[in-house]
Structure formats: C-alpha cells, structure tokens
C-alpha positions in Angstrom: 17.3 -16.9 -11.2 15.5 -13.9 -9.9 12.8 -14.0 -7.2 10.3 -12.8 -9.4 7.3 -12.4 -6.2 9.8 -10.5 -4.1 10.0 -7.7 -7.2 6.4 -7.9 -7.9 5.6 -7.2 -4.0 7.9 -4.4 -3.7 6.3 -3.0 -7.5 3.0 -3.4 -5.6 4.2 -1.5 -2.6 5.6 1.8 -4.8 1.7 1.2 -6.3 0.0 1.7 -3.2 2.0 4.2 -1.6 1.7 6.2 -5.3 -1.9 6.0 -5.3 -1.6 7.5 -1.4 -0.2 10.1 -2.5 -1.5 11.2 -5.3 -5.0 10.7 -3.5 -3.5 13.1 -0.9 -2.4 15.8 -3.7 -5.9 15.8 -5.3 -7.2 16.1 -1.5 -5.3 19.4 -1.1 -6.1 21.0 -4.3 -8.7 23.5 -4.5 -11.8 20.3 -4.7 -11.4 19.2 -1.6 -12.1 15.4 -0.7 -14.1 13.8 -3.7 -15.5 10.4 -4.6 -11.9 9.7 -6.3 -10.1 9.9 -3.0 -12.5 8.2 -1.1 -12.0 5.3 -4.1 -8.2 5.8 -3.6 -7.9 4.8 -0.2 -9.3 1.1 -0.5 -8.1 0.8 -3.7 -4.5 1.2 -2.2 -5.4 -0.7 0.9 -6.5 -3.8 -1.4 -2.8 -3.3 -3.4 -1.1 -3.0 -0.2 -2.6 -6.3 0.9 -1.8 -8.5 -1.8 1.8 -6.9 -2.1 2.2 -7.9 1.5 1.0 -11.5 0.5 3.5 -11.3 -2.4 6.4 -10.5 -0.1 5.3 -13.1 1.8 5.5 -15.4 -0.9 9.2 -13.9 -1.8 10.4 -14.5 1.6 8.8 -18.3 2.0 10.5 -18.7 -1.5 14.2 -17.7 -0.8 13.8 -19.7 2.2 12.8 -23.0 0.1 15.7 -22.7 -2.0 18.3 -21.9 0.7 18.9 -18.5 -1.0 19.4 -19.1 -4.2 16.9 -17.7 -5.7 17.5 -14.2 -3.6 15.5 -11.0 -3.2 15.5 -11.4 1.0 16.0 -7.7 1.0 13.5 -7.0 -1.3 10.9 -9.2 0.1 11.6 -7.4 3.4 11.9 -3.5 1.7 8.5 -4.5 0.3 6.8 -5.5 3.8 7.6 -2.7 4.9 6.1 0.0 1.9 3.3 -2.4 2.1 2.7 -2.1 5.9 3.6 1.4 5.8 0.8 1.7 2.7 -1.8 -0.3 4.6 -1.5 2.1 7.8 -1.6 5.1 5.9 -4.6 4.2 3.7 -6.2 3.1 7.7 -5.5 6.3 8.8 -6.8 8.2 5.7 -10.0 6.1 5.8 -10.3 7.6 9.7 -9.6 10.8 8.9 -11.8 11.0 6.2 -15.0 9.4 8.9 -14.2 12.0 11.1 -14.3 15.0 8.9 -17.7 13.4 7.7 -19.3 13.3 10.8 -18.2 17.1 11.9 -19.6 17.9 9.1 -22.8 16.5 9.5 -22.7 17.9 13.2 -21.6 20.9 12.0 
C-alpha cells in the first residue's frame, strides 16, 4: 500500500518549481518579462499551495496508519520543494513589482 497523497504532493512540488523555472528561462531570453511570466508566478504559487496541503495530507496519513502506509520522507521532501516553490514564486512576484515601478519612475 503506497501513500498515494505523499507522491502526488511531491509530483506537485517538481510542477511548481518546473514552472519557476522555466518562467525564469523565458525571463532571461531576449523578450524580457511578458504576460506568460507574470501568469507563471501564481500559477506556481497556487500548485505550490495545494502540494503543500497534499503533503500535509501524506503526513496526517502515515501517522493514522502507524506507518504502514509509508511515504514520511516523501511527504517531508515534498514540503520542502513546495515551501521552497512558494518563496520563490513570493520573491519573483516582488521582484517583478519593483522592476514595474522603476520603470514607471524611470
């Protein structure tokens, strides 16, 4: 018996930090921040969040059946690509408000 929540958190997580990424390749290409990255970032922000409540979920299940269903360390490996996601989607939505408003100063 697989903890099926725990493997769809941490598939969630590798979604969100993908979408990061390739958000941040199109970003440095020649076109420059576009209405696809700005889409990106709380696109991945929303995946990050409900892998986070999936690994939730994963945990509270391997705690209810006293381990026997497993995937603790994937329920854990997958808060922490969905944290790490969720911050760097934050971040990216700063950075992104900041180079809009020197921009408009400037």
């Amino acid at each position: 018996m697989r903890n099926s929540k725990a493997l769809l958190a941490f598939l969630f997580a590798l979604a969100a930090v993908a979408i990061l990424v390739l958000a941040g390749a199109r970003a440095n290409d020649e076109t420059g921040i576009d209405s696809v990255v700005i889409a990106a970032l709380p696109a991945a922000f929303v995946v990050a969040l409900a892998g986070l409540s999936l690994a939730r979920r994963g945990r509270f299940d391997f705690q209810r059946t006293l381990g026997r269903r497993g995937g603790r360390s994937t329920a854990a490996l997958a808060r922490g690509l969905n944290i790490l996601a969720l911050l760097l989607a934050f971040t990216g939505g700063l950075a992104i408000a900041v180079f809009a408003v020197l921009k408009l100063v400037a």
